[in-house]
VMD Tcl script that draws the C-alpha trace (Angstrom):
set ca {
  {-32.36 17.45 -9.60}
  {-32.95 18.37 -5.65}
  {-30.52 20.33 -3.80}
  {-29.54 16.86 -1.26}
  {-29.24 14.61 -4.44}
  {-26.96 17.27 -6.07}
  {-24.87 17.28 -3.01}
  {-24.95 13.44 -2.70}
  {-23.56 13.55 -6.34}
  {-21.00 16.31 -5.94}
  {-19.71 14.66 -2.72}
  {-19.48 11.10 -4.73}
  {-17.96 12.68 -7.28}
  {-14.75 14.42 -5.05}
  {-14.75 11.36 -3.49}
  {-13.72 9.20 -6.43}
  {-11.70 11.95 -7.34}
  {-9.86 11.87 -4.50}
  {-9.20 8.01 -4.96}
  {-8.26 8.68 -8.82}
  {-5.85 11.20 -7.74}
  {-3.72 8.67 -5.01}
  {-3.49 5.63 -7.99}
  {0.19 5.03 -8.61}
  {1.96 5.51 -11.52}
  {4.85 3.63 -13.28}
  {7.59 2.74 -11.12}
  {10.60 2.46 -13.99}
  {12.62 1.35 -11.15}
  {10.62 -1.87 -10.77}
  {13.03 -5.25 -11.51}
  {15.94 -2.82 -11.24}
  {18.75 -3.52 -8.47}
  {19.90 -0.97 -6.14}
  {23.06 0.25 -5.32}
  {24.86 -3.02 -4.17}
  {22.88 -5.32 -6.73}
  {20.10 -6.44 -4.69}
  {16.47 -6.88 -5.34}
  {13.34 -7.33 -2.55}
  {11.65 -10.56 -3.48}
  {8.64 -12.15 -2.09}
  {9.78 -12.12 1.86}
  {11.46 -8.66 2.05}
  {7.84 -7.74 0.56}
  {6.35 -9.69 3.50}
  {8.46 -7.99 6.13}
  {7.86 -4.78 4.67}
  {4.06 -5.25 4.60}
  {4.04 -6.39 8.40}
  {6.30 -3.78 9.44}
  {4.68 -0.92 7.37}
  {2.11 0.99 9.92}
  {5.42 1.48 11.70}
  {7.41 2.19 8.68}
  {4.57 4.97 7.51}
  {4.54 6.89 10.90}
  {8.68 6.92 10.87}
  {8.55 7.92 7.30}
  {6.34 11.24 7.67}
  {9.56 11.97 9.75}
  {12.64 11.09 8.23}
  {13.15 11.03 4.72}
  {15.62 8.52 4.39}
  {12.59 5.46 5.48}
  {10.49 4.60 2.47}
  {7.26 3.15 3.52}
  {7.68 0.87 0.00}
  {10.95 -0.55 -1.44}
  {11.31 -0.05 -5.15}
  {13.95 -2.22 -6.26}
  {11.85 -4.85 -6.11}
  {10.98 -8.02 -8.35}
  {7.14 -6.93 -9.03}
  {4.55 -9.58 -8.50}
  {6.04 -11.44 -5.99}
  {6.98 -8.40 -3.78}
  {3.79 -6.88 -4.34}
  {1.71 -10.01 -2.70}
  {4.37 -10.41 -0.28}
  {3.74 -6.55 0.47}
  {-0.27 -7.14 0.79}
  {0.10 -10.43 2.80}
  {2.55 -9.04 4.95}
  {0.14 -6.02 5.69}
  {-2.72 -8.25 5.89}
  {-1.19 -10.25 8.95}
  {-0.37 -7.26 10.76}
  {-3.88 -5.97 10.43}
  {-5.41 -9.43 11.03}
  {-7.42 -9.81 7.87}
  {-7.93 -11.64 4.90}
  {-7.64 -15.37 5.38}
  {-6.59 -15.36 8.76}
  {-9.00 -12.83 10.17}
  {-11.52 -13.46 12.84}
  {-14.95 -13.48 12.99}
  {-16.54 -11.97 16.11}
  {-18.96 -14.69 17.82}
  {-21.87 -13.36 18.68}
}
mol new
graphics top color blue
foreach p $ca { graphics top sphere $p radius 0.5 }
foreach p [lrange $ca 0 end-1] q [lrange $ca 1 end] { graphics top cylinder $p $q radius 0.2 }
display resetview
């Protein structure tokens, strides 16, 4: 093996390392209600997700902001989450193609 395909390999390799090492774990508080008995369904999730670039940045500076909500119903949230962040971010289904 040459010295660039080794490096090619070993940077690969801390790459997907790197991505392996931010995969979540289980979240036992999933389905569970909060404090007053309430649980995010599928449009908190979408508010969250269009809100959350602003919602990350406030988060790195208060620790009372969570960028995700976990008393949440699952599924449902979850898309609501990714649609919601989608929209804000203008992709998936109603993202634009550039015209050329």
């Amino acid at each position: 093996m040459t010295r660039s395909r080794f490096v090619a390999f070993a940077a690969v390799l801390a790459v997907v390392l790197c991505l392996a090492a931010c995969a979540p774990g289980p979240n036992p508080a999933e389905r569970t209600p909060d404090a007053d008995g309430n649980v995010s369904g599928f449009f908190l999730g979408l508010w969250h997700g269009f809100i959350s670039p602003v919602t990350f940045i406030i988060s790195i500076f208060s620790h009372t902001i969570r960028f995700y909500e976990v008393h949440n119903t699952g599924g449902w949230y979850n898309f609501g989450f990714v649609l919601g962040a989608g929209l804000f971010l203008s992709g998936g289904i109603f993202g634009r193609k550039r015209k050329r």
